[in-house]
C-alpha positions in Angstrom: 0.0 0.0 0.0 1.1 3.6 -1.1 0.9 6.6 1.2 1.5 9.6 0.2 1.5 12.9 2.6 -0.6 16.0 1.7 2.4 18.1 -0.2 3.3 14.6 -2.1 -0.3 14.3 -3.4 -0.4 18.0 -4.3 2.9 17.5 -5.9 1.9 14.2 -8.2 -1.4 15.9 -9.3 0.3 19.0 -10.3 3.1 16.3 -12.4 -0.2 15.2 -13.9 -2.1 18.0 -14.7 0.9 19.5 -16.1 1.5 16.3 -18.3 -2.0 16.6 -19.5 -2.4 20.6 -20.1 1.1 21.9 -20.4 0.2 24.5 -16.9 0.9 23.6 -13.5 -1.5 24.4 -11.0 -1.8 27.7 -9.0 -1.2 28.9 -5.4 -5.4 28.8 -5.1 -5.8 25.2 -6.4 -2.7 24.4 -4.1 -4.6 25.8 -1.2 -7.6 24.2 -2.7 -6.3 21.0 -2.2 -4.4 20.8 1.1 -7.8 22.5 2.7 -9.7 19.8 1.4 -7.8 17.1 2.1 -7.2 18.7 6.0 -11.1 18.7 6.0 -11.2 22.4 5.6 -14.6 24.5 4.0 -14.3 26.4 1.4 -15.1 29.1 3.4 -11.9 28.3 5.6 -9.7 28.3 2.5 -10.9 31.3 1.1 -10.2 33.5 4.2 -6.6 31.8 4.7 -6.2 32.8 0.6 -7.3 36.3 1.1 -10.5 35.7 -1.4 -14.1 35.4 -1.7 -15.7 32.1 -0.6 -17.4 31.7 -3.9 -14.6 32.2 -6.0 -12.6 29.7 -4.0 -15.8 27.5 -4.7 -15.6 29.0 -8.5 -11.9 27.7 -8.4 -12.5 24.6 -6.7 -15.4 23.5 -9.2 -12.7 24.2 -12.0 -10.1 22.3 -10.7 -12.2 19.1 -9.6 -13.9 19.4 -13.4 -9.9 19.8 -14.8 -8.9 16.3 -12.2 -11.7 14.5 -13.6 -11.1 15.0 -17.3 -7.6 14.0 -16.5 -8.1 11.1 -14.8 -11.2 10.0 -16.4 
């Protein structure tokens, strides 16, 4: 069994995405990620970024749509 810590995940989707679109992904979907995978709201993540709730949620909905298309 494989276990990877929260920056190694962050770090193997961003290989990934990268692979896939050519961009790595940003200091939002970073914070995107290690809030949601610390259990964190959106709402929580937002006010740690400095940004609205609803365009981390924007942000978020983006970069789940991006993981799935990429992963199938």
């Amino acid at each position: 069994m494989i276990v990877m810590n929260t920056q190694e995940l962050v770090n193997y989707l961003d290989e990934l995405l990268y692979d896939s679109t050519g961009k790595h992904i940003d200091s939002l979907q970073v914070a995107i990620l290690k809030g949601v995978l610390n259990g964190e709201k959106y709402q929580d993540i937002a006010k740690e970024y400095k940004c609205s709730a609803s365009h981390a949620k924007d942000e978020a909905y983006k970069l789940w749509r991006l993981l799935s298309q990429t992963l199938n």
